[in-house]
N, C-alpha and C positions, 0 to 999 in steps of 0.2 A: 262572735269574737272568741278568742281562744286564751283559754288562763293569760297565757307565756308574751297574748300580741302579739304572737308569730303570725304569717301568712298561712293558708292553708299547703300551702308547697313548701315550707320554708323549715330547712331544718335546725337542728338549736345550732349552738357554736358546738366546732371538732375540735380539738387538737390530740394528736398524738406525738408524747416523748421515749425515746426510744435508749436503751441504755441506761435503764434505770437502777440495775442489780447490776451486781460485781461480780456475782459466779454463773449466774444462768447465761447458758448461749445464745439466746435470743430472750429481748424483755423488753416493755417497753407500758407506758401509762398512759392511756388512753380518755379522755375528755367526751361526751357528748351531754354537756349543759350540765348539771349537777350530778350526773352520774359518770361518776369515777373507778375502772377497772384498771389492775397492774396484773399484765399476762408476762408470763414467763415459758418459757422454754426449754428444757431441758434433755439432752440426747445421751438416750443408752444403746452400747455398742451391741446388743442382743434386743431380736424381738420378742414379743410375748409367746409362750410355749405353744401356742397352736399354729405358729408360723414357721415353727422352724424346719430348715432343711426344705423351704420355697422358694427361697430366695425374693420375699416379699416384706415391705416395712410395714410400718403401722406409724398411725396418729392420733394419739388419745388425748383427752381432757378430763382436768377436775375442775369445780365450781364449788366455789363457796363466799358466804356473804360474813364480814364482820359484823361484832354487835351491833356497833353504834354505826353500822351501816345508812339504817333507817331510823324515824322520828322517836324510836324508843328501843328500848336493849331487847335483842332476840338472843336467847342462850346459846350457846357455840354446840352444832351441832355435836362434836367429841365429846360432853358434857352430857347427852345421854345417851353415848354408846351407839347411833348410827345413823345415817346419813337420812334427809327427809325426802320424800318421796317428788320433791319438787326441784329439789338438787341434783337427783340423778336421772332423770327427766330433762335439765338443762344441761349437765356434762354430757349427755351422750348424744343431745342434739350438739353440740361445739365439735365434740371430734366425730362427729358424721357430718357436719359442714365443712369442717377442714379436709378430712378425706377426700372428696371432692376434687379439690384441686389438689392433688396428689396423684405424681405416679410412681406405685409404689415400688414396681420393680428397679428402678431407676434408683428410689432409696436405701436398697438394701438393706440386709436382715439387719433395723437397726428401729427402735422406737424410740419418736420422739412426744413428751407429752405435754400439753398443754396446760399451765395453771392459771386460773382465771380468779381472783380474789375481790371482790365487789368491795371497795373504798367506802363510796356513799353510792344510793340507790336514789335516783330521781325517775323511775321508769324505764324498759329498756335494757337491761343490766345483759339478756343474754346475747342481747344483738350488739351491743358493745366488744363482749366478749370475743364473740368470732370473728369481729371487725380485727379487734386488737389482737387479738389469738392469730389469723393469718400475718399480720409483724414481726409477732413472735418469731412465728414459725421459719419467716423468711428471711430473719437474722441469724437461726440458729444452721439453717442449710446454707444460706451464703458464708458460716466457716466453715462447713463441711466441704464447699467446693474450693474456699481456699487452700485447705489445707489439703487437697487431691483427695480425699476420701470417697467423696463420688466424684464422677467425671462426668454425667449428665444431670442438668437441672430437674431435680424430681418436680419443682410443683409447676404446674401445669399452667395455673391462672388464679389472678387472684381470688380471694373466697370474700362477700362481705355481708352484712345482714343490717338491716328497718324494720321498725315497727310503724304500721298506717291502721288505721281505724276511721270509727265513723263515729264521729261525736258532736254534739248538738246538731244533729241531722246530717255532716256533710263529712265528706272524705277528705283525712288530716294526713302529713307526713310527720312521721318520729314523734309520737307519743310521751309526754312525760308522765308523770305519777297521776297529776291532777286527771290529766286527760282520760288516761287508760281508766283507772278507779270507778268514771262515770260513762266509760264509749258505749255505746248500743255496740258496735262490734267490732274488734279486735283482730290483728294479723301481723303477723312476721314473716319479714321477705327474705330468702337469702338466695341470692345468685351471685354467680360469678362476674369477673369483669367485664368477659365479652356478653353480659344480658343472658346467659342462660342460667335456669332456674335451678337448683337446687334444693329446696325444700320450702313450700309455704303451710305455715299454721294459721287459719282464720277457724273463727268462732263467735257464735249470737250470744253478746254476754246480756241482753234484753230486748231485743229487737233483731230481726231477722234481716238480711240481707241480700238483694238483687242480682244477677249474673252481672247487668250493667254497674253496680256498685262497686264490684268486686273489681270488675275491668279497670276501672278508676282508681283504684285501690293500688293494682300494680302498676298503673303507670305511674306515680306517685311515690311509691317504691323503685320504678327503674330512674327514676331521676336522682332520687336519693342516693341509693347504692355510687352512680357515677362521681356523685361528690363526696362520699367513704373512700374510694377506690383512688380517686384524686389522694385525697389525705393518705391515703396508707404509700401509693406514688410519693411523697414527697418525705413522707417518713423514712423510708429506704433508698433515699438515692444518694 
């Protein structure tokens, strides 16, 4: 049985609200069961200096968690002068999953970046992220196509991300705190809409794991994603 009496396929509640900020071009806050991310958006008419004169954009991401994110205060990482090595580890896997579904020539020499700010943390916080993060991202290009600044749709396909593991013996979808803190083994899925893969992270966080485990694992994950993908469909329409 599972902390939360979810099903072993069943993911927590989604929701995602969109237009949550007043100056960002794309933003919106994103729900999956007690963890709470507000991703934002924002487009600079210049890309980053090693792009220039390619005529190619870019998609970057920051992450960060409030204090009282979690069950006790974590000092702000500005507070000691530089980022933890678990924060830039998850920004760079956000905008190397958003990338993904980008096409950048299509974007032109223009970067837009991702802010991902962790509310509250119940597990999951980066796969929230790039859930929410491709929202973003999709509100701040659909003014750019408004307002004719591109004339082709840069992103390609939606981008979405699950955490599945394997906790008291058997293969879970979306993971919360409890879950994760005790799984024998851990993984983040992230693919696109149409089912292709983009990046998976699995690890034996005490027990080791099976080819056939793992099989199980992403189908679990492609079921998942479908109903992120859904929600981020109805967030933008």
């Amino acid at each position: 049985m599972r902390p939360s009496n979810r099903q072993i396929s069943e993911m927590r509640p989604i929701s995602i609200e969109t237009g949550v900020t007043k100056h960002a071009e794309g933003s919106c806050l994103i729900k999956a069961g007690d963890t709470h991310v507000l991703c934002t958006a924002s487009i600079e008419d210049r890309p980053p200096p090693f792009l220039r004169n390619t005529g190619l954009g870019w998609v970057t991401a920051e992450y960060g968690m409030l204090p009282r994110a979690t069950n006790t205060r974590t000092r702000r990482e500005a507070a000691s002068g530089k980022q933890q090595g678990r924060t830039v580890e998850i920004q760079r896997l956000i905008g190397r999953a958003l990338r993904a579904g980008i096409d950048r020539s299509a974007l032109g020499e223009r970067q837009i970046t991702i802010d991902c700010d962790v509310i509250q943390a119940d597990g999951g916080t980066r796969c929230a992220s790039i859930t929410g993060g491709w929202v973003a991202l999709r509100l701040a290009v659909n003014k750019l196509l408004k307002a004719g600044i591109v004339t082709s749709d840069p992103i390609i396909d939606h981008v979405a991300a699950v955490s599945c593991g394997i906790y008291a013996g058997q293969p879970v979808l979306d993971l919360d705190y409890a879950e994760d803190s005790e799984a024998g083994t851990d993984g983040n899925f992230i693919l696109t809409g149409g089912g292709r893969l983009i990046e998976v992270q699995m690890s034996a966080e005490g027990a080791t794991f099976s080819r056939d485990e793992m099989s199980k694992l992403l189908d679990l994950a492609e079921a998942g994603i479908a109903e992120l993908v859904a929600a981020q469909k109805a967030a933008v329409a």
